[in-house]
VEXTORKOL-296401 format. One line per field, with one value per residue (C-alpha): residue number from 0; x negated, y negated, z. Coordinates in steps of 0.1 Angstrom, whole numbers, plus 5000, padded with zeros to 4 digits. Example, Ala and Ser with C-alpha at 12.3 -4.5 7.8 and 13.67 -1.06 7.14 Angstrom:
k <- (0 / 1)
u <- (4877 / 4863)
v <- (5045 / 5011)
w <- (5078 / 5071)
// end
This chain:
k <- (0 / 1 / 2 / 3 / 4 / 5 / 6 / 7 / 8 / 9 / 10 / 11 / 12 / 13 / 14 / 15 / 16 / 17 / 18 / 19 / 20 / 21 / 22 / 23 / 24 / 25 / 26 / 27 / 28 / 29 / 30 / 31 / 32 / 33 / 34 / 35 / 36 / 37 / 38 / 39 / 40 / 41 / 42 / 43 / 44 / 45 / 46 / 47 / 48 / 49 / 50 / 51 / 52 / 53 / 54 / 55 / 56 / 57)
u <- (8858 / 8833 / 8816 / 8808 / 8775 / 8781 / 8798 / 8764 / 8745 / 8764 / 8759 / 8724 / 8719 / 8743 / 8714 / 8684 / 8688 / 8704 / 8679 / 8646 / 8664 / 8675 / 8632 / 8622 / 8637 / 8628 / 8593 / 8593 / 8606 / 8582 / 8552 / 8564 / 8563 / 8528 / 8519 / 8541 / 8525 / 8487 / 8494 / 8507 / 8476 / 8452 / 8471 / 8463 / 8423 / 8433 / 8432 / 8447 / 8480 / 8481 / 8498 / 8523 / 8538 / 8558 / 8546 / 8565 / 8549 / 8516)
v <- (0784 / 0805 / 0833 / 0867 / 0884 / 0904 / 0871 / 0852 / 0880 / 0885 / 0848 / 0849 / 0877 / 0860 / 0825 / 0841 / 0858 / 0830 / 0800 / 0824 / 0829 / 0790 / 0779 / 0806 / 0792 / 0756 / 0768 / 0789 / 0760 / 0733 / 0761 / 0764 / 0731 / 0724 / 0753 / 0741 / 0703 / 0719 / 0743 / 0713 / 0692 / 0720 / 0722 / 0689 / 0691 / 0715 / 0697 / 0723 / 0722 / 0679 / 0679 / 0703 / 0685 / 0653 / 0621 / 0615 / 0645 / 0631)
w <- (5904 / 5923 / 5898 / 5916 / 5907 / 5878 / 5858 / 5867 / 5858 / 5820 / 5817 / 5822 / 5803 / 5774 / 5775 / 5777 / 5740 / 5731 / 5740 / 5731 / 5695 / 5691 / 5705 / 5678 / 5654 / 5661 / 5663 / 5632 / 5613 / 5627 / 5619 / 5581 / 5577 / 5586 / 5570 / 5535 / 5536 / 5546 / 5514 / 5493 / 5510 / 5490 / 5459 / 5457 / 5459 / 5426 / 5395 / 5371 / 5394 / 5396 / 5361 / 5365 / 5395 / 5394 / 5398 / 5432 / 5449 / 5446)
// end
């Protein structure tokens, strides 16, 4: 089944929203993570907030 130029074209132009959004997302959620365990890695060094969290955290 041999696509003409305009159905490659509206394919391509169908992925490339597609696969930046999808990356994005992977990236987003990788950079809030780091940035979630680096916050948690401070509110450790606090003392005042060690005993409101539970044991397990620490």
């Amino acid at each position: 089944m041999a696509m003409n130029g305009f159905e490659w074209f509206a394919l391509v132009g169908l992925m490339i929203p597609l696969v930046t959004l999808v990356v994005g997302l992977i990236v987003a959620y990788f950079v809030i993570r780091m940035a979630v365990r680096d916050g948690m890695r401070e509110a450790l060094r606090d003392d005042s907030l060690r005993s409101h969290l539970p044991p397990r955290v620490l």
